[in-house]
SEGUSE-350710 format. One record per residue: residue number from 1; residue in one letter; x, y, z of N, C-alpha, C, O in turn. Coordinates in steps of 0.02 Angstrom, whole numbers, plus 50000, padded with zeros to 5 digits. Layout:
N
   keba   gukol     n_x     n_y     n_z    ca_x    ca_y    ca_z     c_x     c_y     c_z     o_x     o_y     o_z
    NUM       a       X       Y       Z       X       Y       Z       X       Y       Z       X       Y       Z
...
! end
This chain:
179
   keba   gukol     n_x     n_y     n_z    ca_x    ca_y    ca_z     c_x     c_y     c_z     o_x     o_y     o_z
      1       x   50041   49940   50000   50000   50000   50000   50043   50063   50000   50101   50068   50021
      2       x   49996   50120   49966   50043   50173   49980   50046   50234   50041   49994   50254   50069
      3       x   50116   50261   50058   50074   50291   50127   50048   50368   50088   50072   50416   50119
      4       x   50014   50384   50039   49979   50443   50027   49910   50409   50040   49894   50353   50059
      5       x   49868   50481   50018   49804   50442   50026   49782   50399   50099   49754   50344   50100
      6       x   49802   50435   50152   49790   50408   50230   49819   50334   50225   49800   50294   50267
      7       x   49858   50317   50182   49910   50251   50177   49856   50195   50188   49878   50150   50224
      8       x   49774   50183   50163   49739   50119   50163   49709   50100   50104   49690   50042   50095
      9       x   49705   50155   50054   49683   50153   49988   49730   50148   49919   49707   50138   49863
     10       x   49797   50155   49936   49839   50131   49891   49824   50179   49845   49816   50237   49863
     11       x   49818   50156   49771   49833   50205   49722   49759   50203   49684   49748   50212   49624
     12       x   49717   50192   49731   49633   50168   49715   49631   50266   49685   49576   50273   49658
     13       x   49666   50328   49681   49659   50384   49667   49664   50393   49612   49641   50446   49590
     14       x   49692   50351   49571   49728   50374   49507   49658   50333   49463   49649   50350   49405
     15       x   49618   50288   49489   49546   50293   49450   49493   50302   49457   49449   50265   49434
     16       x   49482   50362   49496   49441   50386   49520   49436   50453   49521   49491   50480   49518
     17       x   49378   50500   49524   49406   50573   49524   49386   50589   49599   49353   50555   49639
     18       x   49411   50642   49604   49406   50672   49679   49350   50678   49730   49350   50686   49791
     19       x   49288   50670   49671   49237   50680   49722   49226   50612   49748   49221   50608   49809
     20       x   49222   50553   49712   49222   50483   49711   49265   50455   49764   49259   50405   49800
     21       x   49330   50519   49760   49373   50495   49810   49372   50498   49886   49386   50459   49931
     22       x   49349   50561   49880   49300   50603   49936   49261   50545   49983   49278   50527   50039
     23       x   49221   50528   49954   49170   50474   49951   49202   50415   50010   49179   50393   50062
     24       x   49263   50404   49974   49301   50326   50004   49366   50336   50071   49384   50293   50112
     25       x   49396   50417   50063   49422   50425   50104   49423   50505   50135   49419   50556   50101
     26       x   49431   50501   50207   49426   50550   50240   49484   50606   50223   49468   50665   50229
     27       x   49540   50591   50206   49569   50612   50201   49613   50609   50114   49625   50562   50076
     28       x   49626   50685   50110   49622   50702   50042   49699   50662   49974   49755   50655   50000
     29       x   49695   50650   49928   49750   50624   49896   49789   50674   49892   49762   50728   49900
     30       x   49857   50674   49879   49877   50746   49824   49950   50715   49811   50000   50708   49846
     31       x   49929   50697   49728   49991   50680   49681   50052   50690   49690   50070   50747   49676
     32       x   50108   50642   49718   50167   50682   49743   50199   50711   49668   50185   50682   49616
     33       x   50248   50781   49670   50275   50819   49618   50335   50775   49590   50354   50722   49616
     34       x   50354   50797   49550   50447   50740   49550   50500   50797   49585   50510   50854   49566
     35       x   50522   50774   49624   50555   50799   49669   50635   50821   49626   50683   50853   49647
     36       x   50627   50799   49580   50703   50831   49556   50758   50760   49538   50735   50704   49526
     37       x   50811   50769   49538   50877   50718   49550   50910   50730   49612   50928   50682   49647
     38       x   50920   50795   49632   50942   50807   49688   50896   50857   49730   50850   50887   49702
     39       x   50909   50865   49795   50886   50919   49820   50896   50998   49817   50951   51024   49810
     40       x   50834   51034   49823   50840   51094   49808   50907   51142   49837   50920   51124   49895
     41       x   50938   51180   49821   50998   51223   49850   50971   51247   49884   51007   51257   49933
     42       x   50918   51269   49892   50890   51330   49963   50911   51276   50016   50957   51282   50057
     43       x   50858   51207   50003   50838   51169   50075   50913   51160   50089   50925   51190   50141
     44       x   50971   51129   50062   51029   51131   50065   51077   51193   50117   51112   51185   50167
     45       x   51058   51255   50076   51084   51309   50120   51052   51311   50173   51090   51306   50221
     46       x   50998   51316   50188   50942   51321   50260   50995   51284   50318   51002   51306   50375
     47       x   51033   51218   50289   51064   51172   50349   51102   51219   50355   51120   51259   50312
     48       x   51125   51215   50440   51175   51244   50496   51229   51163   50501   51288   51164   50516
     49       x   51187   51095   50482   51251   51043   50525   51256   50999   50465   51225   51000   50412
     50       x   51300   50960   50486   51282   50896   50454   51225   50849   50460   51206   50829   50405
     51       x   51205   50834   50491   51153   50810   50535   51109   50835   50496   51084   50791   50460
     52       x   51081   50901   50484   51034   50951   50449   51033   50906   50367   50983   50877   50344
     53       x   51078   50908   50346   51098   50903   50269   51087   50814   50271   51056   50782   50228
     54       x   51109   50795   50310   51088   50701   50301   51014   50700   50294   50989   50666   50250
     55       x   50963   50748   50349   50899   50740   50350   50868   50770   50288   50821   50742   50258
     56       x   50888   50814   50274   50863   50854   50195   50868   50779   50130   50825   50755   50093
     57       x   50937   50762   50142   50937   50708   50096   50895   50650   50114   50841   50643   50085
     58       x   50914   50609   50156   50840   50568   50177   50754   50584   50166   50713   50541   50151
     59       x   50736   50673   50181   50664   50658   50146   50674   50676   50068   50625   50662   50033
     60       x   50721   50700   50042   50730   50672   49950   50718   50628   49940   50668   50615   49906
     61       x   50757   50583   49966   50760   50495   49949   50692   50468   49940   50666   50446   49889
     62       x   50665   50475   50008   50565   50459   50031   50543   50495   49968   50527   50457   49922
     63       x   50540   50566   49956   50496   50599   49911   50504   50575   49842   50460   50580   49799
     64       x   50578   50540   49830   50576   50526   49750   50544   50449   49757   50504   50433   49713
     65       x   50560   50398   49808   50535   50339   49795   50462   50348   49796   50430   50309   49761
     66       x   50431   50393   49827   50356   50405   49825   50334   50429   49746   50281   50412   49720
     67       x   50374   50462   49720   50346   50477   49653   50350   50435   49606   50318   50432   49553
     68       x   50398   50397   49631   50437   50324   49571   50385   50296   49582   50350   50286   49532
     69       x   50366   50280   49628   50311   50227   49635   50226   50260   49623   50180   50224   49604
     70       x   50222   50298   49632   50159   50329   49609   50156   50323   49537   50108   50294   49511
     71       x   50215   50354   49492   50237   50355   49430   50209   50282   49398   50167   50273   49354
     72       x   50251   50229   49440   50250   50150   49402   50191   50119   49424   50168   50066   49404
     73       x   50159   50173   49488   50070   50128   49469   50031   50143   49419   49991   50102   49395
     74       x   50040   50218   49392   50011   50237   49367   50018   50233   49278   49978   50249   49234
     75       x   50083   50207   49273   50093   50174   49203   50096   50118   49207   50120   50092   49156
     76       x   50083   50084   49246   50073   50002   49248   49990   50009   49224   49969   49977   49176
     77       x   49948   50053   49262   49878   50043   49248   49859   50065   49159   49818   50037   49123
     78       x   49895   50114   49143   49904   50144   49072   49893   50093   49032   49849   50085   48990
     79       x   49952   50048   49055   49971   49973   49012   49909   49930   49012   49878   49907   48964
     80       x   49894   49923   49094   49824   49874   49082   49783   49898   49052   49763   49854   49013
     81       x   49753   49951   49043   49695   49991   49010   49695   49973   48931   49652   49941   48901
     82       x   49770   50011   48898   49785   50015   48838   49803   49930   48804   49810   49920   48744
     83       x   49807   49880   48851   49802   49806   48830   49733   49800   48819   49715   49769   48769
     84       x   49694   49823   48855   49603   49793   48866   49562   49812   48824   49508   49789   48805
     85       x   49596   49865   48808   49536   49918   48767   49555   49914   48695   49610   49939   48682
     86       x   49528   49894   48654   49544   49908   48557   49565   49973   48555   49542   50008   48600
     87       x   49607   50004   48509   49647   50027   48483   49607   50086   48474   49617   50140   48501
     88       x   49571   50072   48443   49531   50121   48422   49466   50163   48468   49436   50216   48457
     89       x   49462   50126   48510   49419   50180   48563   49453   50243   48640   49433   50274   48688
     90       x   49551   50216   48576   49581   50269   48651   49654   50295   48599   49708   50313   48621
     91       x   49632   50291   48516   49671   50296   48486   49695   50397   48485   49746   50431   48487
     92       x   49657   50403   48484   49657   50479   48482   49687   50513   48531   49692   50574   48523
     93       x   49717   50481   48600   49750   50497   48639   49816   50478   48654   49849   50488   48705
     94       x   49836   50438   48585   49892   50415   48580   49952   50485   48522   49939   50511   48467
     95       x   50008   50493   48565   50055   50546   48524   50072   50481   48477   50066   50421   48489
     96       x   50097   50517   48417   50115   50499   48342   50183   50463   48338   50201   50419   48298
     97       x   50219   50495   48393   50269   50478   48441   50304   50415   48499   50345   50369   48497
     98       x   50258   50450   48552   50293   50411   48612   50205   50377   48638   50186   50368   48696
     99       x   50155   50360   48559   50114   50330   48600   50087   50351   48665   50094   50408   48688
    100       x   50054   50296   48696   50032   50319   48782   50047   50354   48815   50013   50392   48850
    101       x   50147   50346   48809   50206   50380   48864   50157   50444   48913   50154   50450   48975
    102       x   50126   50481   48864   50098   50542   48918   50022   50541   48938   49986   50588   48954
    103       x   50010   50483   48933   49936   50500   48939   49922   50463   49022   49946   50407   49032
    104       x   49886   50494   49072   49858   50461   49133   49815   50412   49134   49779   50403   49085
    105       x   49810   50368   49199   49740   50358   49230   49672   50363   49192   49632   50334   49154
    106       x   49688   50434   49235   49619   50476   49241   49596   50470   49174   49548   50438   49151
    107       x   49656   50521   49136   49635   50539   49062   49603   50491   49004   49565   50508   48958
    108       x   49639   50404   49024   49609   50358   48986   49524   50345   49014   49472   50356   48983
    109       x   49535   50321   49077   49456   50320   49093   49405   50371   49082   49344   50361   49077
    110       x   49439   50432   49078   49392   50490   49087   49375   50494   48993   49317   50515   48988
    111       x   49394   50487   48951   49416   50481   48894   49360   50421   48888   49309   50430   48855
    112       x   49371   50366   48917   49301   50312   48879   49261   50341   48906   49220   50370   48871
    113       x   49255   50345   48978   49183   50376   49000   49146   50441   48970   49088   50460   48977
    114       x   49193   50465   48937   49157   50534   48904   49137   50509   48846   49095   50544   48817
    115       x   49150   50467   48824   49150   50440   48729   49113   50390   48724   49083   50377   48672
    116       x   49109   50351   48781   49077   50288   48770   49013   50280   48803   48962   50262   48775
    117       x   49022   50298   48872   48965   50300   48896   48902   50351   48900   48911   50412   48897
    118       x   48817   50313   48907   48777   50359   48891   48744   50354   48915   48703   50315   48893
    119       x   48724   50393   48994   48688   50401   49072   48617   50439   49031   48637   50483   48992
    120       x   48558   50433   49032   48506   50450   49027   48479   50499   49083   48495   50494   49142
    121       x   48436   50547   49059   48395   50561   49130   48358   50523   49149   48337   50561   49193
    122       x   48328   50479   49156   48280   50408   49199   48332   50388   49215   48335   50390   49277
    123       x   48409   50355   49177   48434   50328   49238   48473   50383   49307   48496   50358   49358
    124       x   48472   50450   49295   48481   50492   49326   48427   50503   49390   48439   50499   49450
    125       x   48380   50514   49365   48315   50505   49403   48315   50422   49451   48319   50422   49512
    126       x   48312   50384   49426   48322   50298   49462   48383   50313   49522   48375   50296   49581
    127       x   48441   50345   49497   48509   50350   49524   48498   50407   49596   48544   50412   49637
    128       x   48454   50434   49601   48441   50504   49652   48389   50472   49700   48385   50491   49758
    129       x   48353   50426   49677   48306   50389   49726   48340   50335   49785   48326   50323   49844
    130       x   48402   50305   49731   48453   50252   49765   48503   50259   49801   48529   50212   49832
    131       x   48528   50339   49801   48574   50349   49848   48539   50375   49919   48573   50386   49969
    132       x   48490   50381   49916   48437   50400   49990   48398   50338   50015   48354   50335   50058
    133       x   48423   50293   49979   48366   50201   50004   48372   50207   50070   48405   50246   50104
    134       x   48333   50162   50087   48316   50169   50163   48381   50114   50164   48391   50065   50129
    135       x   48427   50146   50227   48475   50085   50243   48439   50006   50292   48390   50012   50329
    136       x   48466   49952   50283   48440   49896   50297   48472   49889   50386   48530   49870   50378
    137       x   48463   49895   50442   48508   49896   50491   48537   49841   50519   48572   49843   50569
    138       x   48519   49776   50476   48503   49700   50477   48583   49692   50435   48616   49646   50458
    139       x   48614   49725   50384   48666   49716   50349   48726   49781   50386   48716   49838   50407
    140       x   48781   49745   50381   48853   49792   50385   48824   49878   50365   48777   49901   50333
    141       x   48875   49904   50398   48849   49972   50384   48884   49996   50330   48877   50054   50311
    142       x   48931   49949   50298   48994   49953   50236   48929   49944   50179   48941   49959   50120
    143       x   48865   49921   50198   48826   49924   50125   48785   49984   50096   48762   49989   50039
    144       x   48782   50022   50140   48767   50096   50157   48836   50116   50126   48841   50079   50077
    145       x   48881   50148   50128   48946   50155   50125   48942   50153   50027   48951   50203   49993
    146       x   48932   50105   50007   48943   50067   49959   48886   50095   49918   48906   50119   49865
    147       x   48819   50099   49929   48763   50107   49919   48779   50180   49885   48763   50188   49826
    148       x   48808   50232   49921   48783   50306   49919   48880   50306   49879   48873   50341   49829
    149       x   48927   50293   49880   48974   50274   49828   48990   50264   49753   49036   50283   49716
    150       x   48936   50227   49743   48892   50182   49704   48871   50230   49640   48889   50233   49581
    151       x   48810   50280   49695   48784   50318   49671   48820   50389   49639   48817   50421   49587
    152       x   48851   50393   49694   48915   50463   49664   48957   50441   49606   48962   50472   49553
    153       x   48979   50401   49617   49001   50371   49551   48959   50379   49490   48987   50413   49447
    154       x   48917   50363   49479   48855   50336   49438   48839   50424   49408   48843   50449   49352
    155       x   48823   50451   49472   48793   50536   49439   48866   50559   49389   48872   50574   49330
    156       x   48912   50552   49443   48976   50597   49414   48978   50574   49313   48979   50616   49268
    157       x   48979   50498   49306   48977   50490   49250   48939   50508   49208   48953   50518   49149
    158       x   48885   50514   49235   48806   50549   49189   48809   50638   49219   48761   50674   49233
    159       x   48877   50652   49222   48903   50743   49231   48843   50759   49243   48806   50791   49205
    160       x   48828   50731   49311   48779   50759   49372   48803   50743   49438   48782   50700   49477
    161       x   48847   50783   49445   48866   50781   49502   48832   50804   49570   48794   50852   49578
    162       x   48861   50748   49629   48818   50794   49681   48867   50827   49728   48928   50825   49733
    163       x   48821   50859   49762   48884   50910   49800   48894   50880   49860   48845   50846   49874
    164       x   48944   50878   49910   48959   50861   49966   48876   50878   50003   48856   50827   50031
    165       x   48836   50926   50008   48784   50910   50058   48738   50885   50038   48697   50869   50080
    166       x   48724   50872   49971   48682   50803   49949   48694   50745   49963   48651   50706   49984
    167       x   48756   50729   49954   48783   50663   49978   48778   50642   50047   48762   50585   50064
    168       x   48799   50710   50102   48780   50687   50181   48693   50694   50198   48660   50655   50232
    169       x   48671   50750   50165   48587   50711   50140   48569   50646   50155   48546   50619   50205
    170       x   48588   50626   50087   48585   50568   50064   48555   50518   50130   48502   50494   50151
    171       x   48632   50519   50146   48661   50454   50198   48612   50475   50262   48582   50433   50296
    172       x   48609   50548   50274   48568   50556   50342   48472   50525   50341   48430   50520   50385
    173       x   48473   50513   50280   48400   50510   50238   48406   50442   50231   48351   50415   50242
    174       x   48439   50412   50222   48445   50332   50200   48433   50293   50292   48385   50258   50307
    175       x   48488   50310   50336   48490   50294   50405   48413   50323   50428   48371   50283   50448
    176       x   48398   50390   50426   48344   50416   50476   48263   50342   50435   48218   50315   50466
    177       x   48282   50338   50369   48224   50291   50342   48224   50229   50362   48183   50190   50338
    178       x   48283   50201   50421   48273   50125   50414   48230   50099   50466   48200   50045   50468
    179       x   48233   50154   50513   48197   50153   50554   48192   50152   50630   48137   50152   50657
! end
């Protein structure tokens, strides 16, 4: 697992968008930067010891293996995507060039989901009734969880999104209905 992302969700960020992400964890993702080859000269000058300058280098080290590895989840998934999917429904996001090399995650999924998929208003309408179901108090409370998840997911793709106090709505409306 990775330790971004409250270190329990791993790299579950890179297919998902933020509100979705919202949804699954309390606490927020944020893409580590590439930290460079070496460390910055300021943080460098800032040290007074040696001691100072070993620790500057040690969180380099952390910050680049964090990006290496963010990096190689996130082109490992590229790879699975661009194996799964025909050629032609993610061709247009391929450079003439270096292929995939620059394309994300996000950008491939977000890319079929914009092209491929086609959310109706009835199933929009069906989708606004289901994230307020009455929760069952007889099942895990992870199905609730899942239930109103589900649904955010579902709007976001049919670019109907809901806002953070629809969603706690939702859930307060689903629990207050079970009874």
């Amino acid at each position: 697992p990775s330790n971004l992302g409250c270190g329990t969700k791993g790299f579950l960020w890179l297919s998902t968008s933020t509100t979705v992400y919202a949804t699954i964890s309390s606490v927020p993702f944020t893409p580590p930067t590439n930290p460079q080859s070496t460390p910055s000269t300021a943080d460098l000058a800032a040290c007074s010891s040696a001691k100072d300058i070993a620790a500057v280098h040690a969180n380099h080290d952390l910050n680049v293996k964090l990006y290496e590895e963010y990096m190689a989840a996130d082109r490992l998934s590229v790879k699975l995507i661009t194996t799964a999917v025909e050629d032609i429904f993610i061709a247009s996001l391929a450079n003439e060039f270096t292929g995939y090399a620059g394309v994300t995650t996000k950008e491939l999924l977000k890319h079929l989901n914009d092209e491929y998929s086609d959310i109706d208003d009835a199933q929009l309408s069906a989708n606004l009734v289901t994230i307020g179901a009455p929760y069952d108090p007889n099942t895990p409370i992870e199905t609730l969880w899942t239930q109103i998840s589900d649904a955010v997911a579902f709007a976001e793709a049919g670019h109907s999104k809901f806002s953070s106090e629809q969603i706690l709505n939702a859930a307060v409306t689903a629990v207050s209905a079970s009874g």
